[in-house]
Legacy VTK file of the C-alpha trace (Angstrom):
# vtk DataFile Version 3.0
C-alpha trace
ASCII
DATASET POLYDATA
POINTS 176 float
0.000 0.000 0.000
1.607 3.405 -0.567
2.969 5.602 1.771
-0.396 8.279 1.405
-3.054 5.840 1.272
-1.974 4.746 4.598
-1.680 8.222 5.867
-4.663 8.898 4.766
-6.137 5.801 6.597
-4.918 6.394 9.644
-6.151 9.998 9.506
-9.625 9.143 8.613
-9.667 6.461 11.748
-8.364 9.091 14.170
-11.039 11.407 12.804
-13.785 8.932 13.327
-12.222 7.745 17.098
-12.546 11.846 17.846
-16.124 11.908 16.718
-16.940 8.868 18.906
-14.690 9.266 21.900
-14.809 13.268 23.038
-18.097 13.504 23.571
-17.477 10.894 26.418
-15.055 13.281 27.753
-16.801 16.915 27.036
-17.737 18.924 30.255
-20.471 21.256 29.238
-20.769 23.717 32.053
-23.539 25.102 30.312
-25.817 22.817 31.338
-27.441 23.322 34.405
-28.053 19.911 36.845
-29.126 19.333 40.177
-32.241 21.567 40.949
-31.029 24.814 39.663
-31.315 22.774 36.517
-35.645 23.224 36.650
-35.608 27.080 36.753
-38.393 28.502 35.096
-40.564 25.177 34.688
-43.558 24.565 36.807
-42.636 22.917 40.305
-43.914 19.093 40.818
-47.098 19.195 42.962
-48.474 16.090 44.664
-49.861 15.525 48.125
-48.073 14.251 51.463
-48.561 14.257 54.804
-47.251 16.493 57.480
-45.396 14.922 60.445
-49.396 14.881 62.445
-51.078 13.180 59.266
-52.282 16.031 57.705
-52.951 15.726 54.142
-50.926 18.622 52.505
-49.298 20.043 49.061
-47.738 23.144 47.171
-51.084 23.755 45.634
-52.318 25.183 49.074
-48.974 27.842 48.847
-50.377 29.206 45.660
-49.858 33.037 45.498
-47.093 32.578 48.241
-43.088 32.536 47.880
-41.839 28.880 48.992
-38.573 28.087 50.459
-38.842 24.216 50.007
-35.985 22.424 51.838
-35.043 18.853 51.856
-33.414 17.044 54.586
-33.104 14.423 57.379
-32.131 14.479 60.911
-28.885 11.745 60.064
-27.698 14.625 58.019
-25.187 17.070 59.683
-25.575 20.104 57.135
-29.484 19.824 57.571
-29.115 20.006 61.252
-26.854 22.838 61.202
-29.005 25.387 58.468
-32.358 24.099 60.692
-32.460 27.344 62.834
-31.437 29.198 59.749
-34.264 28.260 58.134
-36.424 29.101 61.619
-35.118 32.688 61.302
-35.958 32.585 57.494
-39.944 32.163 58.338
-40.474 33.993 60.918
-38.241 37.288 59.368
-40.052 36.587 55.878
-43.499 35.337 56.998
-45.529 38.779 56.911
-44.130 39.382 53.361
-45.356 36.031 51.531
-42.859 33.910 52.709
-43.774 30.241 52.981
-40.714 27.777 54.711
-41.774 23.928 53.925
-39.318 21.066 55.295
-39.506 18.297 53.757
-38.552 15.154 55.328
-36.733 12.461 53.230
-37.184 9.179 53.997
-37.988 8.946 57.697
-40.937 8.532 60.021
-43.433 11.242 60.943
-42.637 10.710 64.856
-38.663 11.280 64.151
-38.905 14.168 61.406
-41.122 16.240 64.127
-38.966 15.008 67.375
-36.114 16.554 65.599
-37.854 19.584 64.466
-38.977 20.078 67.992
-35.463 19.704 69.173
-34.202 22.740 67.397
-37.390 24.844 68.232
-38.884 24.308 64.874
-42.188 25.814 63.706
-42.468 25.830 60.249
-44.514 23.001 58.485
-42.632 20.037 58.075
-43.840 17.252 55.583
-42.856 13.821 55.314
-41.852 12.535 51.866
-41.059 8.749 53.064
-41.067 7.652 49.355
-38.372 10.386 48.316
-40.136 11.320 45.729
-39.292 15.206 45.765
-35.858 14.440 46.578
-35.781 12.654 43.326
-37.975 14.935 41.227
-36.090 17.876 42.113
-32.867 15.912 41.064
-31.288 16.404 44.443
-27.850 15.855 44.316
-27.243 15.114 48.417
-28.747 16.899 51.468
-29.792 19.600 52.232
-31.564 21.104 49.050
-33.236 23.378 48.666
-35.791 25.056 45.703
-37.536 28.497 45.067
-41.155 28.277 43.898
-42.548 31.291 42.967
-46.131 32.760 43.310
-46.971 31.387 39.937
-46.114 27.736 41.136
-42.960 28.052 39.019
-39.083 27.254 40.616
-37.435 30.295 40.324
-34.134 28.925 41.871
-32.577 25.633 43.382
-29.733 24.601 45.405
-27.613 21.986 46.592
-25.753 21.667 50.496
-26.790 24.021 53.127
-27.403 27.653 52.601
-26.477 30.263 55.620
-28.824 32.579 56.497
-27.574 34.992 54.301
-27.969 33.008 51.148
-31.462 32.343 52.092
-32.047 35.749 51.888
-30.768 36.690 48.964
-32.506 33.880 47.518
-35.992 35.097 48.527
-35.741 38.546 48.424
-36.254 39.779 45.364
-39.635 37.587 44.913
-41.054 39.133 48.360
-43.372 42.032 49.156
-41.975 44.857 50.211
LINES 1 177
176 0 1 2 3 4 5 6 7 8 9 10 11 12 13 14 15 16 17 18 19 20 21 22 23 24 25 26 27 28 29 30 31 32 33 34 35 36 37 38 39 40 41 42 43 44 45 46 47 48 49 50 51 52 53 54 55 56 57 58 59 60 61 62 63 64 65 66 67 68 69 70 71 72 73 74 75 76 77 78 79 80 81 82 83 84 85 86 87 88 89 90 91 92 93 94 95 96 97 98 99 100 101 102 103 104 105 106 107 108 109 110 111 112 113 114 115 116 117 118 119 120 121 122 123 124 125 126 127 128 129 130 131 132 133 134 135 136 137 138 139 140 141 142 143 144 145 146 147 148 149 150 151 152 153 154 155 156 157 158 159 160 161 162 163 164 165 166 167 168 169 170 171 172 173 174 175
């Protein structure tokens, strides 16, 4: 075979391996995941119950700002943003503020023993199926999601959030 053909061989393979291997290796940090990834789409509404049996869902927060968070008593960073998140609802309540906990994946009586441990009194639900945890693509615990009036997420986040970045994450959706 001549000394070009073979060249040219070899080129056209390592073309074709580069069409079929780099997109195995491509980071596109364009692309949003976790659950800042569902900005701007309608938030997942189903019911649960709250940690006394009450039957309850997003669709009763309509017209409000909610500060969804996801968590468990195991986890250390959901422990530690808890009072956080206390200071949160009772600084935001009067302007539209709504704080939800949501409980993944353990019993009514321990989600509210540990609420009441840390002097909580915002609603917490109990999601024992995980099914928000998995719907809002939750990437550990805490997380936490923005729904706006409209029933839409407006923002999303994964690990704890300090009091700080709570507020600057509810803000500018609040009545002032």
């Amino acid at each position: 075979m001549n000394r070009q053909i073979r060249w040219l061989l070899i080129l056209a393979v390592l073309a074709i391996a580069a069409v079929i291997i780099v997109p195995f290796f491509r980071s596109d940090t364009s692309h949003a995941t976790g659950p800042s990834a569902l900005a701007g789409s309608a938030a997942p509404v189903f019911a649960l119950l709250d940690d006394r049996g009450a039957s309850v869902s997003l669709q009763q927060y309509r017209g409000h700002i909610v500060l969804m968070n996801l968590w468990a008593s195991w986890c250390p960073p959901c422990r530690a943003e808890m009072p956080d998140l206390q200071r949160l609802s009772q600084q935001y309540t009067s302007a539209g503020l709504v704080v939800v906990g949501v409980n993944e994946g353990e019993s009514p009586e321990r989600a509210r023993a540990f609420a009441q441990s840390l002097g909580i009194r915002f609603p917490i639900w109990i999601d024992d199926q995980q099914r928000y945890g998995r719907l809002y693509a939750a990437l550990g615990m805490p997380t936490t999601v923005v729904i706006g009036r409209d029933g839409n997420v407006v923002k999303g986040f994964d690990g704890a959030l300090t009091l700080t970045q709570m507020q600057d994450a509810v803000r500018p959706y609040l009545k002032t």
